[in-house]
C-alpha positions in Angstrom: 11.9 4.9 10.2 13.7 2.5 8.0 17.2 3.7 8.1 16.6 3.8 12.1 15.3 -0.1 11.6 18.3 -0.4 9.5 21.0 1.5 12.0 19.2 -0.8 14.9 19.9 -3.9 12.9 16.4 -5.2 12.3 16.8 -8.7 10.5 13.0 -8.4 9.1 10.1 -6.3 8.6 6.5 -5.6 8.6 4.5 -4.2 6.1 1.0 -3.3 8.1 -0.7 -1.5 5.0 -1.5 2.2 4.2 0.9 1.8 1.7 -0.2 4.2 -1.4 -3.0 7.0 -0.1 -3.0 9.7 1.0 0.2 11.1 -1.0 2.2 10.3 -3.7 6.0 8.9 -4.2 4.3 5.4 -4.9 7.3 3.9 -7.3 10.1 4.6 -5.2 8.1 3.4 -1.7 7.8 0.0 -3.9 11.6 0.0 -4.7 12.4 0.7 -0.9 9.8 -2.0 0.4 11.5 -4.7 -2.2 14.5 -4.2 -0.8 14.0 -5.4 2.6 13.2 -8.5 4.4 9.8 -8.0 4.7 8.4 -11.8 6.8 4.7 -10.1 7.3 2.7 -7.5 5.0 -0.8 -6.8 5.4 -3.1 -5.0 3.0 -4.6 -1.7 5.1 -7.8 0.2 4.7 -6.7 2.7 2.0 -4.9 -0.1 0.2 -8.6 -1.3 0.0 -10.2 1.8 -1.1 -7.8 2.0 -4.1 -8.7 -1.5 -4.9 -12.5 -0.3 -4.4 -11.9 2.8 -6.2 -10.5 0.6 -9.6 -13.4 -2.1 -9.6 -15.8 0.8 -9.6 -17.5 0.8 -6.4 -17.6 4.9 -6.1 -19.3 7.1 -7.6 -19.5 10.8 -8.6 -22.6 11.9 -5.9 -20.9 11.8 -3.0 -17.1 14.5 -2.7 -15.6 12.4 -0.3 -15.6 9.3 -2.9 -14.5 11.7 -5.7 -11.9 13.2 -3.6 -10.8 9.2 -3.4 -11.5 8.4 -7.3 -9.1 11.4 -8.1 -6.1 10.1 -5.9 -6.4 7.1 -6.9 -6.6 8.7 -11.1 -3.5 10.0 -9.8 -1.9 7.3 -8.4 -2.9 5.3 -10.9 -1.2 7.5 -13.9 1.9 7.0 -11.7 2.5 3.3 -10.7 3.3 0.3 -12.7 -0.1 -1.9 -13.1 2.2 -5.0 -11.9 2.0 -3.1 -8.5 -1.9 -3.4 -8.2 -1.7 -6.9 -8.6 0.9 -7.5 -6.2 -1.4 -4.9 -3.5 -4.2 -7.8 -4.4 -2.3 -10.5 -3.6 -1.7 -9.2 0.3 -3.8 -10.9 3.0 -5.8 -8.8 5.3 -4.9 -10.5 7.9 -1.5 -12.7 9.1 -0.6 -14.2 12.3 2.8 -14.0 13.6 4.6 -15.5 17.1 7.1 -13.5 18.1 9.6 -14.9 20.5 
């Protein structure tokens, strides 16, 4: 999708969230996302349930919220910590005209 954007010459992008889970390659989707122009980012749902997942609101009871602790283990043994505070810092929401 990006080297399409890229090949259509797209001046800016949008980050719309859903950045981390489900899957892994974390570090180098951060190194591709900080080189573009990105005018709008957005944290999505499973940005939030990472965030959830690292101020302990899960527990161990229910397998669909360990299934989400242990990705988010994984992710977590994987990413810089510097990126967590950067997926705080996105709004849930941003407003944007577009011409």
């Amino acid at each position: 999708m990006i080297a399409d954007a890229k090949t259509q010459g797209a001046s800016e992008y949008w980050l719309m969230g859903d950045i981390f889970l489900p899957g892994s390659g974390a570090n180098d989707l951060v190194a591709l996302l900080k080189e573009l122009p990105i005018t709008a980012s957005v944290r999505g749902n499973w940005d939030d349930r990472v965030l959830e997942a690292l101020d302990g609101q899960y527990g161990l009871e229910d397998p669909q919220e360990v299934q989400l602790l242990r990705m988010t283990q994984y992710l977590m043994e994987r990413m810089d910590p510097a990126t967590i505070v950067w997926l705080r810092s996105l709004p849930l929401l941003e407003k944007k005209e577009i011409d």
